[in-house]
C-alpha atoms as an extended CHARMM CRD file, in Angstrom:
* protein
*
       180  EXT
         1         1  UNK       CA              0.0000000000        0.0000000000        0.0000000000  PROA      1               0.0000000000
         2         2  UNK       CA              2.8060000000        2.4710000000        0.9830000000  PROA      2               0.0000000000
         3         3  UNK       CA              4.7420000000        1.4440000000       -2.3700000000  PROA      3               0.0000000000
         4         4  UNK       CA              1.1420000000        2.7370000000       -4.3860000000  PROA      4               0.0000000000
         5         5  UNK       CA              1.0250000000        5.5220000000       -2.2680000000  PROA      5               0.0000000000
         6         6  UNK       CA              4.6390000000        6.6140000000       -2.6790000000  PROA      6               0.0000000000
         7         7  UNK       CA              4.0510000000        5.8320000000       -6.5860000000  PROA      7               0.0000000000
         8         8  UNK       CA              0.8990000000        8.1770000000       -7.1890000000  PROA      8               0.0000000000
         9         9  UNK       CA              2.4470000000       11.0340000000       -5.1550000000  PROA      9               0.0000000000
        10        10  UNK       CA              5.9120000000       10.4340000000       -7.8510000000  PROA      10              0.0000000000
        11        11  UNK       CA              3.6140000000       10.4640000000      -10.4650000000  PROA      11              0.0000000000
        12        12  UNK       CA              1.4910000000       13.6030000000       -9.8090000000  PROA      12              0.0000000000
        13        13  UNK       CA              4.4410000000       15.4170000000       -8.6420000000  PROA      13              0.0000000000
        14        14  UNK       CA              5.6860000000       15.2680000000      -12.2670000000  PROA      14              0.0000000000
        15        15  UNK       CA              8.5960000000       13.3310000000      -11.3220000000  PROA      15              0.0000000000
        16        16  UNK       CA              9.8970000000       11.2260000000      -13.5880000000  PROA      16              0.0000000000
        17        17  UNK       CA              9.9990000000        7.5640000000      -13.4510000000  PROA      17              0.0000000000
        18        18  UNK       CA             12.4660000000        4.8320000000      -14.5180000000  PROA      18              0.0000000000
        19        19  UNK       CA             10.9990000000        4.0160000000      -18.4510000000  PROA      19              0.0000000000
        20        20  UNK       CA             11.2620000000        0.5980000000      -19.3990000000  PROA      20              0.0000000000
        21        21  UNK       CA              8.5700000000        0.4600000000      -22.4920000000  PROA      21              0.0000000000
        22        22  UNK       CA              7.1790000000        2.7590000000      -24.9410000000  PROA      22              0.0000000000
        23        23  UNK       CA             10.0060000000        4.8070000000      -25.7670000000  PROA      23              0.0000000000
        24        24  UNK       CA             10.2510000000        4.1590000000      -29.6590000000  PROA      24              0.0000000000
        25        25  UNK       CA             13.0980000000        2.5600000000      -32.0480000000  PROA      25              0.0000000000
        26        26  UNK       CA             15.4760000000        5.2890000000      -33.7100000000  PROA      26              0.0000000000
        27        27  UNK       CA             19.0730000000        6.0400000000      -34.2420000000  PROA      27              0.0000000000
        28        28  UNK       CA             19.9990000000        9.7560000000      -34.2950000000  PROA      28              0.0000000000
        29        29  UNK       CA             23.3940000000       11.4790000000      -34.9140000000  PROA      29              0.0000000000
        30        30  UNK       CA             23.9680000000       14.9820000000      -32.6600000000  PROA      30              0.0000000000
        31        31  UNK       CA             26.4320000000       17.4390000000      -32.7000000000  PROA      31              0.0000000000
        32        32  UNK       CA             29.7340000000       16.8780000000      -30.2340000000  PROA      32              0.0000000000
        33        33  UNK       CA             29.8060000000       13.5470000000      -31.8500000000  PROA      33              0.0000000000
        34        34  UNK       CA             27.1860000000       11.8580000000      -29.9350000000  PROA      34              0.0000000000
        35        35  UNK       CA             24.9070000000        8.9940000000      -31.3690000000  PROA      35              0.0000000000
        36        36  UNK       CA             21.6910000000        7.8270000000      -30.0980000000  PROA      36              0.0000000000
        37        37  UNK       CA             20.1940000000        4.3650000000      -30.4630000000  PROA      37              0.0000000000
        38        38  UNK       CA             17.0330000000        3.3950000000      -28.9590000000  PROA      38              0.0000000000
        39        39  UNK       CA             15.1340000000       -0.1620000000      -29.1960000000  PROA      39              0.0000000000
        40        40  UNK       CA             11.7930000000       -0.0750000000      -28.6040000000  PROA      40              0.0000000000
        41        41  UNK       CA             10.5010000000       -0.1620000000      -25.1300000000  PROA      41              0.0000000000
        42        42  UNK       CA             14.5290000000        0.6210000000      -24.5930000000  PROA      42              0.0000000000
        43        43  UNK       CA             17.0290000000        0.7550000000      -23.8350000000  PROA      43              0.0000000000
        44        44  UNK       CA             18.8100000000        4.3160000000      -25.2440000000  PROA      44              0.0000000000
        45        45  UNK       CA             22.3160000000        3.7800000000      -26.0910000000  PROA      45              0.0000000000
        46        46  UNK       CA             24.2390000000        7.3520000000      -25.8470000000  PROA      46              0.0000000000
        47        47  UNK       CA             27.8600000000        6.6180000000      -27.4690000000  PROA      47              0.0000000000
        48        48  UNK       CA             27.4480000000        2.5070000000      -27.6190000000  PROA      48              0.0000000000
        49        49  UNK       CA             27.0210000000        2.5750000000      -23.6850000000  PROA      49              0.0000000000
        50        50  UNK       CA             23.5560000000        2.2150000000      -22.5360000000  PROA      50              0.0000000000
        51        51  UNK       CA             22.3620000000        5.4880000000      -20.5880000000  PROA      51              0.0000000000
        52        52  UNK       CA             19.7400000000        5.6440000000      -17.4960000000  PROA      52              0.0000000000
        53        53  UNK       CA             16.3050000000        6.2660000000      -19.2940000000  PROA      53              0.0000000000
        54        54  UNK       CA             13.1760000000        8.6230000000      -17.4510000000  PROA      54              0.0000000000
        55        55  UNK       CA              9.6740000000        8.6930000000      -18.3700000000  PROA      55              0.0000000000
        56        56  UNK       CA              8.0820000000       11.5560000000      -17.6880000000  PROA      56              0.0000000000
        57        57  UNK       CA              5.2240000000       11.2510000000      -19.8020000000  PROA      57              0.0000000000
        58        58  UNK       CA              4.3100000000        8.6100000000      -22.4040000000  PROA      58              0.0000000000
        59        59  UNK       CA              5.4370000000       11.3820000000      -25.1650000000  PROA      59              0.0000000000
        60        60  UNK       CA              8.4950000000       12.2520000000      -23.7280000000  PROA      60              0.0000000000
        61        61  UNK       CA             12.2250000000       10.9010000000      -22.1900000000  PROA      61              0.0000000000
        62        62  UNK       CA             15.4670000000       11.5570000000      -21.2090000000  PROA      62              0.0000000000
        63        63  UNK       CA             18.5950000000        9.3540000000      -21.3660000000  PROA      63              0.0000000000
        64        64  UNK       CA             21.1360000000       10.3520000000      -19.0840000000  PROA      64              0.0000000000
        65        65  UNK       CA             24.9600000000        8.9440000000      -19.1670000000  PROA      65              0.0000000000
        66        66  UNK       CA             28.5550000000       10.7570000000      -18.5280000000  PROA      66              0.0000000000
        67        67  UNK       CA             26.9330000000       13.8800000000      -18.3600000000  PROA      67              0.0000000000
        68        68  UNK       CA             25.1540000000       14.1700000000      -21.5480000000  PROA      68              0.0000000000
        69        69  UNK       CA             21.2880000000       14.1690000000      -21.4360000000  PROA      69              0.0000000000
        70        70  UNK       CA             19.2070000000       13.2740000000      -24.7680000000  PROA      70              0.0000000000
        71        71  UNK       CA             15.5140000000       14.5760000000      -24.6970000000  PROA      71              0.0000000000
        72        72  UNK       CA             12.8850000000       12.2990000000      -26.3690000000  PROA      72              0.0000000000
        73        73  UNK       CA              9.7490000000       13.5730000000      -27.5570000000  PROA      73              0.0000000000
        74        74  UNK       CA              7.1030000000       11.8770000000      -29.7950000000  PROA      74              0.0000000000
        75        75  UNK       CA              4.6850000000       14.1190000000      -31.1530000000  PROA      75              0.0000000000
        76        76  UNK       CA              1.2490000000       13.7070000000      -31.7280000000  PROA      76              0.0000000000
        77        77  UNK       CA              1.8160000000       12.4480000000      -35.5870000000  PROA      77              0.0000000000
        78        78  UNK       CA              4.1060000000        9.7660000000      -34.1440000000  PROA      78              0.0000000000
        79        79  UNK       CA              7.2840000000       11.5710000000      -35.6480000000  PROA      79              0.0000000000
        80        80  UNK       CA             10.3160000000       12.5870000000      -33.4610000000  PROA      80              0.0000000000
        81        81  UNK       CA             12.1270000000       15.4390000000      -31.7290000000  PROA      81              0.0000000000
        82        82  UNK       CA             15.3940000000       14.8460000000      -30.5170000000  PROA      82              0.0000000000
        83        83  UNK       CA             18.0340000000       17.4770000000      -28.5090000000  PROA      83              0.0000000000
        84        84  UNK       CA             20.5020000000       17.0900000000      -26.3880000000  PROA      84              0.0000000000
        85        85  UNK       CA             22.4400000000       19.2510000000      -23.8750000000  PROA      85              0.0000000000
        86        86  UNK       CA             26.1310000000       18.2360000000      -22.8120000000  PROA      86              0.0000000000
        87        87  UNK       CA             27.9900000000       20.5960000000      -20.6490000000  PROA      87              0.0000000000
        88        88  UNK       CA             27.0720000000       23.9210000000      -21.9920000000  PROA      88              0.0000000000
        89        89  UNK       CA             25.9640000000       22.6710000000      -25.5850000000  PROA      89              0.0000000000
        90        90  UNK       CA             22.7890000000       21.6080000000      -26.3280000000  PROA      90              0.0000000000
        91        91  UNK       CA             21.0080000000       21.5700000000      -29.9930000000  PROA      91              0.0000000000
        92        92  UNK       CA             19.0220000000       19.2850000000      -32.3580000000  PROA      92              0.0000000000
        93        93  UNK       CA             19.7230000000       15.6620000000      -33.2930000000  PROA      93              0.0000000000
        94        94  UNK       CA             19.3850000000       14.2740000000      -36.7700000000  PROA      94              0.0000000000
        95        95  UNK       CA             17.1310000000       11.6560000000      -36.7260000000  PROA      95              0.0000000000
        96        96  UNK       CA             17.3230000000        8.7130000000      -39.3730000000  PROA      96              0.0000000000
        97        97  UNK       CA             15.5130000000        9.7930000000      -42.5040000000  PROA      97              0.0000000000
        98        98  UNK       CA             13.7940000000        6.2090000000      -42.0150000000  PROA      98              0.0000000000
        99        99  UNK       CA             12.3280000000        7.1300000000      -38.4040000000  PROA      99              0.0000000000
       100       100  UNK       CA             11.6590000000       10.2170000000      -38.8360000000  PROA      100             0.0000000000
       101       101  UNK       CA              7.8820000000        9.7270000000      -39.5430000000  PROA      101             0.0000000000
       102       102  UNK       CA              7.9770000000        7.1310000000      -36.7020000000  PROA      102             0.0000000000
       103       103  UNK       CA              7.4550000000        4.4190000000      -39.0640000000  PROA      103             0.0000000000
       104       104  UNK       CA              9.3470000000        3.4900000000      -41.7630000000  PROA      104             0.0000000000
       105       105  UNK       CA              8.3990000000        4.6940000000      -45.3360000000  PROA      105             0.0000000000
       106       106  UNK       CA              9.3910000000        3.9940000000      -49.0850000000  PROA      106             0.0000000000
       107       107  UNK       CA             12.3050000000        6.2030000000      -50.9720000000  PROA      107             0.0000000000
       108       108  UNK       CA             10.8810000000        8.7820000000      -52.4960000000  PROA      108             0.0000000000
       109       109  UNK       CA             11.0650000000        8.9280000000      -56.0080000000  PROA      109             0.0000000000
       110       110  UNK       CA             12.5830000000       12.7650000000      -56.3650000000  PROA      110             0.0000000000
       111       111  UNK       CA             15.1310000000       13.5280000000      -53.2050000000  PROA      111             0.0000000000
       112       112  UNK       CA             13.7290000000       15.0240000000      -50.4510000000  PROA      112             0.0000000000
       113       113  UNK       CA             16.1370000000       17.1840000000      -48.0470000000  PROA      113             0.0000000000
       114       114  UNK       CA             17.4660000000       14.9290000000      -44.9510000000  PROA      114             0.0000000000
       115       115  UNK       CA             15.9740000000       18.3280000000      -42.8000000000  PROA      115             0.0000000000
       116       116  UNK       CA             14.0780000000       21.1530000000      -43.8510000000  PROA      116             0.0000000000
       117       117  UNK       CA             15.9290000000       24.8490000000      -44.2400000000  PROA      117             0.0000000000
       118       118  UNK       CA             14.7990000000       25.7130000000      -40.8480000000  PROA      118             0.0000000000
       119       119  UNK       CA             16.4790000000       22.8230000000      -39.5970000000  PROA      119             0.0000000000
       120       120  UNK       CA             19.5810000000       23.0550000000      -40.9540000000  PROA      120             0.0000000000
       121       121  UNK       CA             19.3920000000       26.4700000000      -39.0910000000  PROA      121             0.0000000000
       122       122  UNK       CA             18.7030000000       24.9670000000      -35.8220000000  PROA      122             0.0000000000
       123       123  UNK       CA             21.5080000000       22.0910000000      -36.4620000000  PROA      123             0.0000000000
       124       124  UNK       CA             23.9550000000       24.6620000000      -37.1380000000  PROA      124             0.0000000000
       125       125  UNK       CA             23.1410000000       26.5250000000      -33.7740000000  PROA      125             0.0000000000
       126       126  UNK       CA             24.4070000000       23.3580000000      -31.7040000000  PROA      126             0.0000000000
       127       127  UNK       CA             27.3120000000       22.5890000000      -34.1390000000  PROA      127             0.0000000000
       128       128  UNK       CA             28.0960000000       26.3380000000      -33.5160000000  PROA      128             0.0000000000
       129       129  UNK       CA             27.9810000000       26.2690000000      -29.7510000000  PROA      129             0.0000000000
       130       130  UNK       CA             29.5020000000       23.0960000000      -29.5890000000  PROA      130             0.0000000000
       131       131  UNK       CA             32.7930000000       24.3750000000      -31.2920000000  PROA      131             0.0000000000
       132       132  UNK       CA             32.7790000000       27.4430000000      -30.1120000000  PROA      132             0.0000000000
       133       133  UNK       CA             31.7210000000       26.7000000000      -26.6260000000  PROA      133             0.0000000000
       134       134  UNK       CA             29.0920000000       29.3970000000      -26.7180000000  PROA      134             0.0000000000
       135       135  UNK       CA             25.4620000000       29.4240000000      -25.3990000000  PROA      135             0.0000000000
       136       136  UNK       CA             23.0450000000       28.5950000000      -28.2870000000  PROA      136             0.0000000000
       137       137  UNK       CA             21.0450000000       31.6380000000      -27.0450000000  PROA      137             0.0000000000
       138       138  UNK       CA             24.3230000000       34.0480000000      -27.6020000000  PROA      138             0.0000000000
       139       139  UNK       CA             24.5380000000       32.7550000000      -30.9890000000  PROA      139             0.0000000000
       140       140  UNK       CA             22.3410000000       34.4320000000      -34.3250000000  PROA      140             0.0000000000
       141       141  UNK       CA             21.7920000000       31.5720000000      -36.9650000000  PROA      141             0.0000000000
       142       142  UNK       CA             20.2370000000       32.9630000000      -40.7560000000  PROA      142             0.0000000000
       143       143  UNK       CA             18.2660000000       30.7710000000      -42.4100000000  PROA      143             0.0000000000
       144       144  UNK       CA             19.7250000000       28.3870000000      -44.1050000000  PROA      144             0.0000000000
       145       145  UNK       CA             19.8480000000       29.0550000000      -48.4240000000  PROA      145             0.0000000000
       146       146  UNK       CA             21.4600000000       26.8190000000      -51.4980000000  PROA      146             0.0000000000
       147       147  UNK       CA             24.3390000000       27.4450000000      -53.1520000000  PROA      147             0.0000000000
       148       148  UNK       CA             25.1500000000       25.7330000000      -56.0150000000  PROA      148             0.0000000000
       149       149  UNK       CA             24.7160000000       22.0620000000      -55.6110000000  PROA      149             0.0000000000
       150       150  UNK       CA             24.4970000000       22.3280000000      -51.1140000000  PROA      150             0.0000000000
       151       151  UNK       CA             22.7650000000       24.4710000000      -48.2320000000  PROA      151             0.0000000000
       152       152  UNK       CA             24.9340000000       27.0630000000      -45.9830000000  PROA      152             0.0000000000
       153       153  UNK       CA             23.6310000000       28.2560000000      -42.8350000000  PROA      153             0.0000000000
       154       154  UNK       CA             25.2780000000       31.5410000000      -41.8990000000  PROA      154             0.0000000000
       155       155  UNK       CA             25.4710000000       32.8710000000      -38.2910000000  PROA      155             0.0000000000
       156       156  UNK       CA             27.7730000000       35.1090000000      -35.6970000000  PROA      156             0.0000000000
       157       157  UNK       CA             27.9600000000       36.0350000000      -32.1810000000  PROA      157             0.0000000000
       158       158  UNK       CA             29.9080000000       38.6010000000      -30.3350000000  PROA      158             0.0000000000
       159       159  UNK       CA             32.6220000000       37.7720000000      -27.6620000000  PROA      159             0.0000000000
       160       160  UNK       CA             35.6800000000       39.3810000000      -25.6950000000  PROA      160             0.0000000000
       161       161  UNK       CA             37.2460000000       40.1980000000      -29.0920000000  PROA      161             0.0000000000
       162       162  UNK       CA             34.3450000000       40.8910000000      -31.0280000000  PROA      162             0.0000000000
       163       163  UNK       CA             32.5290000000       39.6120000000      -33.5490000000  PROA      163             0.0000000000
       164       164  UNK       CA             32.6850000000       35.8310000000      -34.6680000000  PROA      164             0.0000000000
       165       165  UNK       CA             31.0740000000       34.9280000000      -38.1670000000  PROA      165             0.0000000000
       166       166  UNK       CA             30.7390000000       31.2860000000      -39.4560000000  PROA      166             0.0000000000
       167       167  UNK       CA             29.2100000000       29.2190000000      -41.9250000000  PROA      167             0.0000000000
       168       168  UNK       CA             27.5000000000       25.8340000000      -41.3090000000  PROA      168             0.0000000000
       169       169  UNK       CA             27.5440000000       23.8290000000      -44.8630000000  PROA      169             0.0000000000
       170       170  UNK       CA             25.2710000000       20.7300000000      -45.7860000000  PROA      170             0.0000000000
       171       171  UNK       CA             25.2130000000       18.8200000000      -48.9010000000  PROA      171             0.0000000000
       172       172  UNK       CA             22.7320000000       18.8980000000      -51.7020000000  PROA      172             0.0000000000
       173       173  UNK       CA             20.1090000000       16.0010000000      -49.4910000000  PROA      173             0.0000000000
       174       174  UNK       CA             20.7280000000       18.2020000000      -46.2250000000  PROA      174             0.0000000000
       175       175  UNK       CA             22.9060000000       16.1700000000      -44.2830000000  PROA      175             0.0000000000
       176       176  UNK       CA             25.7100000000       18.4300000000      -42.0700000000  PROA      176             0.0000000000
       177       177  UNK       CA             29.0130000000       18.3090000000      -43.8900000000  PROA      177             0.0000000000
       178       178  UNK       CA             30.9770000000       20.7880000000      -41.5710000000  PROA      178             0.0000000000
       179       179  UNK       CA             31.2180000000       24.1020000000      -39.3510000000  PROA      179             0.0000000000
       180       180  UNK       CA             33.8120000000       26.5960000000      -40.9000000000  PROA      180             0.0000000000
């Protein structure tokens, strides 16, 4: 009785629990070199290792190991958001073209970008403050435009001896190529 007790208290709290089921199969690829598997029902791999999973709703987790923390969140049309936060970084993770729609679909006849314009925007942002070791928040990201035959994201930020500018390039299908 006390263990049902202690449970519902947890659970309206909005603490999270250990998650052992629900959280969905994907692979992602983040920025710092971090890659995320997760079977489904678990567990999330961070880096090969297996990381402590929380449920804190049954739309959204966290994997926790070595001081990196992945957020999980399905939405509503079963696709999925993926971020993480290590150290002082934190952005958006790339999640396999396959899983994206949370179920897996047919190649599309014409190519369709790996992530939208906006995306690559938001990518760039945590490949930024990664390398730079700068708050995402300090940093200002332009949309993303083609050039040529691939995408650039442009962006800058100001520090101690002023103004930093750098360009985020992905190829022609919208997968990160590098931070220059």
């Amino acid at each position: 009785m006390t263990k049902r007790l202690m449970t519902a208290v947890l659970l309206a709290l909005g603490i999270a629990t250990p998650a052992l089921a629900d959280v969905p199969f994907f692979n992602a690829t983040c920025p710092s070199h971090i890659e995320v598997h997760s079977d489904a029902g678990g567990p999330v791999f961070l880096n090969g290792n297996e990381a402590k999973l929380h449920r804190f709703n049954a739309n959204y987790y966290e994997a926790v190991r070595d001081h990196i923390t992945v957020s999980i969140s399905v939405n509503p049309d079963h696709s999925l958001a993926v971020s993480y936060t290590k150290g002082g970084a934190s952005g958006i993770c790339q999640v396999n073209a396959h899983q994206r729609q949370g179920r897996k679909v047919q190649e599309p006849v014409a190519p369709k970008l790996a992530m939208t314009t906006s995306e690559m925007s938001r990518f760039c942002r945590g490949e930024a403050a990664s390398h730079f070791n700068v708050r995402p928040a300090d940093l200002t990201v332009n949309p993303s435009f083609k050039v040529g035959n691939r995408y650039v994201a442009q962006g800058w930020f100001d520090g101690a001896r002023g103004s930093t500018f750098f360009n985020c390039f992905f190829d022609g299908q919208g997968h990160f190529q590098s931070l220059n």
